[in-house]
C-alpha positions as CSV (number, residue, x, y, z in Angstrom):
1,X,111.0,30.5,119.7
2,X,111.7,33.9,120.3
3,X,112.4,35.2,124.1
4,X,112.8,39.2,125.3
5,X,116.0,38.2,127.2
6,X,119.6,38.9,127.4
7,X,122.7,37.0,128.0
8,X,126.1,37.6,128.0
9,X,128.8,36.1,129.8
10,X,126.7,33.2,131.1
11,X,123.8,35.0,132.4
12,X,120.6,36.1,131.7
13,X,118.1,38.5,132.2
14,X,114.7,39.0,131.0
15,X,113.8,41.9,129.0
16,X,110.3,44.0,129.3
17,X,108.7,44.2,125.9
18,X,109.2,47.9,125.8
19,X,113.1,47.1,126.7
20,X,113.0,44.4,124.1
21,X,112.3,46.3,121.2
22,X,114.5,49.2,122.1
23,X,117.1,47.4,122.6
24,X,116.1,45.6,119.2
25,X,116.5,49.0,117.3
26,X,119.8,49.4,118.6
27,X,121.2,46.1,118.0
28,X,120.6,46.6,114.6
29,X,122.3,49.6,113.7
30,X,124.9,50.1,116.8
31,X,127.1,52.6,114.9
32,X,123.9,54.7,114.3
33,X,122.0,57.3,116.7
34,X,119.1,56.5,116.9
35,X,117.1,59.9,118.4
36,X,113.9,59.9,121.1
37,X,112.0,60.5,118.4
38,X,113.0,57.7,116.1
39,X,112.4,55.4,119.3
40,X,109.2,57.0,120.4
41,X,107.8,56.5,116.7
42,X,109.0,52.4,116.7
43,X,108.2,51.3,120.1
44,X,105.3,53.1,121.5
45,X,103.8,53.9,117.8
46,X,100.7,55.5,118.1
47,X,100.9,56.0,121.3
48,X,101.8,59.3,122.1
49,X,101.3,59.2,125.6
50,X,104.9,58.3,125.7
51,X,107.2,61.3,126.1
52,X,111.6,61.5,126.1
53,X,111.0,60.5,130.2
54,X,109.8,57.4,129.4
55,X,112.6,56.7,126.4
56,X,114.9,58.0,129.4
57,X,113.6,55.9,131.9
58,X,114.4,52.7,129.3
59,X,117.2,53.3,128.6
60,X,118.7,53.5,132.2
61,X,116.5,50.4,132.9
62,X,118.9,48.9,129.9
63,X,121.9,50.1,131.1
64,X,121.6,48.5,134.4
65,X,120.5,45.0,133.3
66,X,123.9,45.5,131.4
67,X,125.8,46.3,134.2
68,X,124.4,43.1,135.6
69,X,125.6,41.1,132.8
70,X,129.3,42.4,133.0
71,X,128.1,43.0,129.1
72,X,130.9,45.1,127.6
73,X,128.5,46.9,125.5
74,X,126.8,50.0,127.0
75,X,124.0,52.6,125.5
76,X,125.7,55.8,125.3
77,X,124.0,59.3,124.2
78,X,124.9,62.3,122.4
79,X,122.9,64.9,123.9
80,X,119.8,65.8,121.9
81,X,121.0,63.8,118.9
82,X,120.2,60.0,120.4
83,X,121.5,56.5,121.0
84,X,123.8,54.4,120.2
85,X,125.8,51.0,121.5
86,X,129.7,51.2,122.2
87,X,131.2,48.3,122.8
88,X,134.2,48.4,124.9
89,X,137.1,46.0,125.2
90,X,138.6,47.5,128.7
């Protein structure tokens, strides 16, 4: 069964769906940017209510849950290019 949560180090947290699915796309490639766009086009679809605040807005949502975890993997950005995850061992 598949759950929207992340753990790491122990812990848990639970993941909105929106969260989920970003997080999903970065999981997957975590060497790759992933732009707004790109995010935008996969998680809200159709959708286009959804606009770079709301990808923005996600994505610090993600970082904090992170913090929570102690996870040593953060989303970092390359202004107006996109997303990726940078693990660090510090």
């Amino acid at each position: 069964m598949s759950t929207c949560e992340l753990e790491c180090n122990g812990k848990s947290i639970h993941l909105a769906y929106k969260e989920f699915e970003i997080m999903k796309l970065l999981m997957y490639h975590p060497k790759i940017l992933t732009s707004k766009e790109e995010l935008i086009n996969s998680v809200w679809g159709n959708d286009r209510e959804a606009i770079d605040n709301n990808v923005e807005a996600y994505i610090s949502f993600l970082r904090k849950k992170l913090l929570f975890l102690k996870s040593k993997v953060t989303i970092k950005v390359i202004r107006k290019v996109g997303y990726h995850l940078e693990y660090s061992d510090a």
